[in-house]
C-alpha angles and dihedrals in degrees: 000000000000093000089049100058087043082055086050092095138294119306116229100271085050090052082043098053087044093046090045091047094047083053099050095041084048093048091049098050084050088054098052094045095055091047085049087045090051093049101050088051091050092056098038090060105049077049083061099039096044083047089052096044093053084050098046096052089048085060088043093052089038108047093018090233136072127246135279118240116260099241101192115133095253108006086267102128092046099205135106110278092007089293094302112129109256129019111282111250107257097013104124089142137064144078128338101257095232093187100053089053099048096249131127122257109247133199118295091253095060111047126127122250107219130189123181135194118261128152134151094271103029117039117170102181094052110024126199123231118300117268127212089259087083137037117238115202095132105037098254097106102100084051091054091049091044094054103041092055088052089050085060102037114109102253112258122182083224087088124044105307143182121174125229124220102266112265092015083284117160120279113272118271096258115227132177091266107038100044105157148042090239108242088214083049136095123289141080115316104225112196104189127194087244146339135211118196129196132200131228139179095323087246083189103050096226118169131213140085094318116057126186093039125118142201117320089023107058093085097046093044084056097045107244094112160041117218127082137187113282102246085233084076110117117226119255149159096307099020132063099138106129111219125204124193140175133203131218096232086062101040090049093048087051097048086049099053090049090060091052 
């Protein structure tokens, strides 16, 4: 009689070990997925953005220029300067112009953020007539000048920025409350020829007209800033967006070897 009451059912510190277990066990699949989630996005990105780089420097070799941003409100148009003719005076961020370089237009989630250099005396989306300090038998001569007078141009953030820890030290340790290298902080400026970046899983949850982006981003996804996250910046709990950026230093050496 005694072994069939203990077969009756589970007293209360046997539920709460269970409980505890499934918990645990739960806690830990969740855990697993989000790190899986994380990863695939990781990897579908740098796909994007390897896939916009290769395309981006075809319409460099081919027009001697870079794009122009696509400044429609949401990407939607595709096209340099949001399909207008030109590049708008002042428009050095938007979104990448998938059409004009022969991609496909992805989902609104999805879309590349893309700033260029252009400043009064190097424009590299619109280029002014070649000098004597370059051959031009191609008729890249006005891009390489360009470029080489923004390599050696001092950094401003009123061109695309990112800032660099100060002496090439590590990226601070993020926390909850100290998120960010501030773009208005210490630190090296960085003015890259361009910059694609690319959205995740929108780790922070910020909302707007510009969704997947996290951080440091959302203002220059939304157009109210400037400055972006150095693509040096490790992913973490509220941040997952790839950034790719170019000198000019490096897009002028390799337009240059390939002259040679």
């Amino acid at each position: 009689m005694r072994s069939l009451r203990r077969q009756r059912g589970f007293n209360l510190l046997e539920l709460t070990v269970v409980v505890g277990v499934l918990a645990l066990l739960t806690s830990a699949a969740t855990g697993t997925y989000e790190m899986f989630q994380q990863s695939r996005s990781h990897t579908a990105s740098r796909a994007q953005l390897g896939q916009a780089r290769l395309a981006l420097r075809a319409f460099t070799l081919r027009n001697k220029r870079l794009p122009c941003p696509d400044s429609s409100p949401q990407g939607d148009a595709g096209r340099e300067n949001g399909g207008a003719s030109g590049c708008a005076a002042g428009l050095t961020v938007g979104w990448l112009p998938y059409e004009s370089l022969g991609l496909a237009l992805p989902d609104r989630n999805a879309r590349i953020r893309y700033a260029v250099h252009r400043s009064s005396t190097a424009d590299l989306a619109r280029p002014s007539a070649a000098s004597a300090e370059f051959s031009d038998q191609d008729g890249s001569g006005g891009l390489l000048a360009a470029l080489a007078r923004a390599a050696q141009a001092t950094p401003v953030t009123a061109l695309p920025f990112y800032k660099l820890p100060t002496a090439n030290a590590a990226y601070p340790t993020e926390t909850p409350s100290s998120p960010d290298l501030p773009c208005d902080g210490g630190g090296e400026t960085v003015n890259p020829a361009y910059a694609l970046i690319a959205p995740g899983m929108d780790m922070d949850q910020s909302s707007g007209n510009a969704p997947g982006f996290d951080t440091m981003n959302n203002a220059i996804a939304r157009g109210t800033a400037l400055c972006m996250a150095p693509p040096e910046r490790p992913s973490s709990f509220r941040y997952d967006d790839q950034v790719l950026a170019e000198s000019s230093t490096t897009l002028l050496g390799w337009l240059t070897s390939l002259e040679r």
